[in-house]
N, C-alpha and C positions, 0 to 999 in steps of 0.2 A: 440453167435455162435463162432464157433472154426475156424480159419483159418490156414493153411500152406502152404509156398511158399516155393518151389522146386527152387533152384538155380541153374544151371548148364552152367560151361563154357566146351564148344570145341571145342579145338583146330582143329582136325582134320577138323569137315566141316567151320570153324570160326565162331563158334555164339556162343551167350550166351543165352540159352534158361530159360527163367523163369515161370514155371507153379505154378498156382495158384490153392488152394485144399479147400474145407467147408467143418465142420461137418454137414451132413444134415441127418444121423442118426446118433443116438450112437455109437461113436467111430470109427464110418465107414466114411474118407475123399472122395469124389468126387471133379474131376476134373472140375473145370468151365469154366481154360482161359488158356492159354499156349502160350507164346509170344515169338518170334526168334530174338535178334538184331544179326548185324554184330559187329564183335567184334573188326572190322576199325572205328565204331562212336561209340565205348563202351568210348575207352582208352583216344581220344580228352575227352570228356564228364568229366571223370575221372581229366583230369589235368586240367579242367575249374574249380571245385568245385562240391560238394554235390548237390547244388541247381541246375546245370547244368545238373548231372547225373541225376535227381529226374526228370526234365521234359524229358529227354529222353527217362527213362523207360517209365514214363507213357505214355500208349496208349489210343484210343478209347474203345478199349475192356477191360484193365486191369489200371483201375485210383484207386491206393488204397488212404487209408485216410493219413494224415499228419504225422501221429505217425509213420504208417506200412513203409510208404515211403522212412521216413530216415533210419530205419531198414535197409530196403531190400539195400539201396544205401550203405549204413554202409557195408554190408556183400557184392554187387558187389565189393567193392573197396578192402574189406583183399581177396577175392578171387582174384583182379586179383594182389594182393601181394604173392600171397601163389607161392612156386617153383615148383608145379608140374606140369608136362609137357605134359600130357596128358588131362584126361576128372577129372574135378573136382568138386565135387557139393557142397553144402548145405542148411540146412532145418532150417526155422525160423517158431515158431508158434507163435500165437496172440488168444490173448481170450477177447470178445467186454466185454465178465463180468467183466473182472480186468480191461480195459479200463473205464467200466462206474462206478465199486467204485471210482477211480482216480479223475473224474470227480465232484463224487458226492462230495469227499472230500474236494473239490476245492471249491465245491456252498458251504458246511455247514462253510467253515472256512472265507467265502466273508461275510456271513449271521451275523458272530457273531465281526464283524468290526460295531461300532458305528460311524454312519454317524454327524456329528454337523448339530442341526438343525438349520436351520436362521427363525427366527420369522420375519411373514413378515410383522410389522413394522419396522423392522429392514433395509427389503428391501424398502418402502414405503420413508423411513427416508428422507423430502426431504429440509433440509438441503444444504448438499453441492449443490442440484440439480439447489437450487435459483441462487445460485453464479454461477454457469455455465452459466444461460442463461442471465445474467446480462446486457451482452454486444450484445447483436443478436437485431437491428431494424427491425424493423418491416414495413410492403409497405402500411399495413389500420392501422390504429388507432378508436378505437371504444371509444366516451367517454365515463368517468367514473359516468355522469350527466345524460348521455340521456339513457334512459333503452330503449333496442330496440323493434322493432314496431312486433309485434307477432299477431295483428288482423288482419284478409282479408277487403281489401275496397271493398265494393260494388257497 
């Protein structure tokens, strides 16, 4: 699916309005979310960092995915660089298809990493494991003489 986010700051009523649009036909966007901040918790947000600005935006109604998010934060911040003085917008789109080749290209290149196998006597190997416990007493002692009693008396 195709997305585009509508960006728009203005000045005049103070908000930064950001609408959200899918392709849910062929090439025809519909409106899904359209969210109003004040443009007095834009700018603190702005001079906290990215990551500040990114929980801001998102809302209940409009939480986009990790990728889109930094985008849109990307594009509030040169927007609120830009000098024009009045109403200013811009349009970001996002396609989940180029998102999920990205992804896919990511598993195929994880896939073809050779893991070292450990053979598990290798893991088993116990060795160092005797010297470890060498030194640990023990509260019962069982002799090595008496094999223990495993019949029920009657």
């Amino acid at each position: 699916m195709k997305h585009k986010y509508l960006i728009q700051k203005n000045l005049e009523n103070n908000q930064l309005y950001i609408k959200e649009f899918a392709e849910l036909d062929k090439e025809v966007f519909s409106l899904l979310c359209q969210e109003a901040y004040p443009l007095a918790s834009i700018a603190p947000a702005i001079a906290k960092g990215k990551e500040a600005l990114i929980a801001t935006l998102r809302t209940k109604n409009m939480y986009p995915i990790a990728t889109y998010a930094e985008k849109i934060a990307e594009t509030v911040i040169n927007l609120f660089e830009s000098e024009n003085d009045d109403t200013d917008a811009r349009e970001i789109f996002f396609d989940d298809i180029e998102l999920l080749k990205k992804s896919h290209k990511t598993i195929a290149a994880l896939k073809d990493i050779d893991d070292e196998s450990v053979e598990i006597d290798d893991l088993l190997d116990t060795d160092d494991a005797d010297s470890d416990f060498d030194d640990i007493t023990y509260p019962i002692k069982i002799a090595d003489d008496d094999p223990p009693d495993t019949e029920d008396e009657d």
